[in-house]
C-alpha positions, 0 to 999 in steps of 0.5 A, spaced: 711 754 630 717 749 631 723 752 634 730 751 635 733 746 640 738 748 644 742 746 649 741 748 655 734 751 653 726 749 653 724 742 648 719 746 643 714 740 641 709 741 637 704 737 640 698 734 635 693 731 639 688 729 634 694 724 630 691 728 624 697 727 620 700 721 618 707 719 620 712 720 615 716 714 612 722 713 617 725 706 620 719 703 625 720 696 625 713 695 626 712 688 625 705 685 624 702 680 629 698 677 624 697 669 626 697 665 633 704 664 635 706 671 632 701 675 638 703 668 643 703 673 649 700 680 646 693 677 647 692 682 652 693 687 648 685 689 644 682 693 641 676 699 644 671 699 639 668 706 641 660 705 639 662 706 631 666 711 631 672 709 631 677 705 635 683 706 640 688 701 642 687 698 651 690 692 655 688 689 660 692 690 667 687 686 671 682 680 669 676 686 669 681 692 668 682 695 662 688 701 661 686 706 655 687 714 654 683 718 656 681 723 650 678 716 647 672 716 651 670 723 648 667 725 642 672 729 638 666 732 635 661 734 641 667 734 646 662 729 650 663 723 653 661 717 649 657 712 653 661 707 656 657 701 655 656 703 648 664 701 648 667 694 646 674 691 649 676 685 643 682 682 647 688 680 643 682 682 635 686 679 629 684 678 623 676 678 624 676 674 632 678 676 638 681 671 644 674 675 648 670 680 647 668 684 653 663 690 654 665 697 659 661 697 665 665 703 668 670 708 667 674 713 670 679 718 668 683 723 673 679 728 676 684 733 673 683 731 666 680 736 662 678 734 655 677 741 652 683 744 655 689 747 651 696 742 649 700 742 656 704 736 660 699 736 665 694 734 659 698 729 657 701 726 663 693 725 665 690 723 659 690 716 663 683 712 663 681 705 667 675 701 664 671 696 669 668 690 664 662 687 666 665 681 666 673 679 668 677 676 662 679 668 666 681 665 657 689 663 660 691 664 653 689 672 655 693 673 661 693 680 664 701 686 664 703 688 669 705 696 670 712 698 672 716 704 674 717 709 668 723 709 664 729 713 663 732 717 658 735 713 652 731 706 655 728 701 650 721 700 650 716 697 645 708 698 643 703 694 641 697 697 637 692 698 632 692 702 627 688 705 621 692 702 616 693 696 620 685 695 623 685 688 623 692 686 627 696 688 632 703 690 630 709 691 634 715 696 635 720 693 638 725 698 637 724 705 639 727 709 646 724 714 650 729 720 648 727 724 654 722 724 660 719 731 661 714 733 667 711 727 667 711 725 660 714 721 656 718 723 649 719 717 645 721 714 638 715 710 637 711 710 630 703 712 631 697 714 627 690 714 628 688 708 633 694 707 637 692 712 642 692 709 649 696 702 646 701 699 652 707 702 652 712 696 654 718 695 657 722 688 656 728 689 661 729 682 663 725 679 659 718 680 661 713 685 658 711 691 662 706 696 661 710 703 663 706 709 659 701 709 654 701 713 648 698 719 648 698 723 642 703 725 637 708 731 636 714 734 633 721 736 634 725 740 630 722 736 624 722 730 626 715 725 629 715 723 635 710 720 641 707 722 647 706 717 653 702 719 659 704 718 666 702 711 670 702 714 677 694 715 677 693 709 676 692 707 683 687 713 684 684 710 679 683 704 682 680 707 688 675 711 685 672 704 682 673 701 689 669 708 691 663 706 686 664 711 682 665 712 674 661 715 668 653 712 670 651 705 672 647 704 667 643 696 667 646 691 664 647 691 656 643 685 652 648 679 650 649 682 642 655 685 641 657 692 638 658 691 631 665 693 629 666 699 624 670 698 618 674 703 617 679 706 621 680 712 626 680 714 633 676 720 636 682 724 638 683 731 642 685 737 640 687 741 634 693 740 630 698 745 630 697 746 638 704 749 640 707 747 647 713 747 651 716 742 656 722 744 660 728 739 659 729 735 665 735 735 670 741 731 668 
């Protein structure tokens, strides 16, 4: 149940963790990335293929580093992990070829995330993944983003993904704002659907793109869609955990042949639909 915003109270959002129902007709700007010069820099951004069962959205923030969501290496069905090695990164997939395909050797989510839990900041604020690849990405035409400081309120900010109905290129949102920031997660205007969890939420102050949250799922206020974006503050925790060796099994190295794509879209996302939660307004 939605409830009224009002000023001075809690933002009600209905969270749909899932992405479950599509976005309704609204001014995106989505634009599609579909030849060479229109992705010239985006490269980095790819698909995950996650073992069949559907696709999220990633990009590289380091040559072997991987920045995804964290609900998309589980299994909506069974809440289990899926098995990372079974997960393929296409840097920069369009329109039947990636710039690199890159199997998973590794990957960490935050200790404090918890799949199964109820709809909360704290669950979208760590719903935050990093993939180690086996084997580093060095293509000069896929150069990895950087990671920035979050943004204000009313900030503009882009995101580039993939989605059911756009599968087989990335498109592009250049005109969407972070409407507010509240416990760690990000409020935005952006459009998403199926597959665009864990896509690249940009900033393009001066010029230069810069990874500043990743989108996490899907919401409602008062009527209106919006997006949710995580908080990139446990990436360096992330970091160390790997450099500490850990991460979900290490299995041998997987033979040379690469995971065969599914054909249709979708992403094994969290939760139910219709999850009510609240977040508290920020100062200011």
């Amino acid at each position: 149940m939605l409830h009224r915003l009002i000023p001075g109270s809690a933002l009600a959002l209905t969270l749909i963790l899932s992405l479950a129902q599509p976005v309704s007709a609204q001014e995106s700007d989505l634009r599609t990335l579909n030849t060479g010069d229109d992705s010239k820099g985006w490269e980095a951004v790819g698909r995950l293929d996650l073992d069949g069962r559907g696709f999220c959205t990633g990009a590289l923030i380091g040559d072997d580093l991987v920045l995804t969501a964290a609900h998309c290496l589980f299994d909506r069905q069974t809440g289990r992990r899926i098995d990372h090695t079974r997960i393929e990164f296409l840097a920069g997939w369009r329109n039947g070829r990636a710039s690199a395909y890159r199997q998973v050797r590794r990957a960490v989510v935050p200790e404090t995330y918890e799949y199964r839990a109820a709809a909360s900041p704290e669950r979208v604020r760590n719903d935050i993944a990093l993939l180690e690849l086996y084997q580093p990405i060095r293509n000069t035409q896929v150069t990895p983003f950087r990671t920035s400081e979050r943004p204000r309120g009313g900030d503009p900010i882009a995101v580039v993904s993939y989605a059911h109905d756009r599968a087989q290129a990335p498109s592009i949102q250049e005109m969407c704002n972070v409407i507010t920031r509240q416990q760690g997660v990000l409020i935005m205007s952006c459009d998403v659907d199926f597959g665009s969890s864990g896509a690249p939420v940009f900033s393009l102050a001066g010029g230069v793109a810069r990874i500043v949250s990743v989108v996490s799922a899907k919401a409602m206020v008062e009527g209106n869609n919006v997006s949710l974006g995580t908080d990139l503050e446990q990436i360096g925790f992330l970091r160390e955990d790997l450099k500490a060796g850990k991460g979900h099994g290490l299995p041998p190295a997987p033979r040379a042949k690469r995971i065969t794509i599914g054909k249709t879209g979708g992403s094994p996302l969290t939760g139910r639909a219709g999850i009510g939660a609240k977040f508290v307004r920020p100062g200011g």
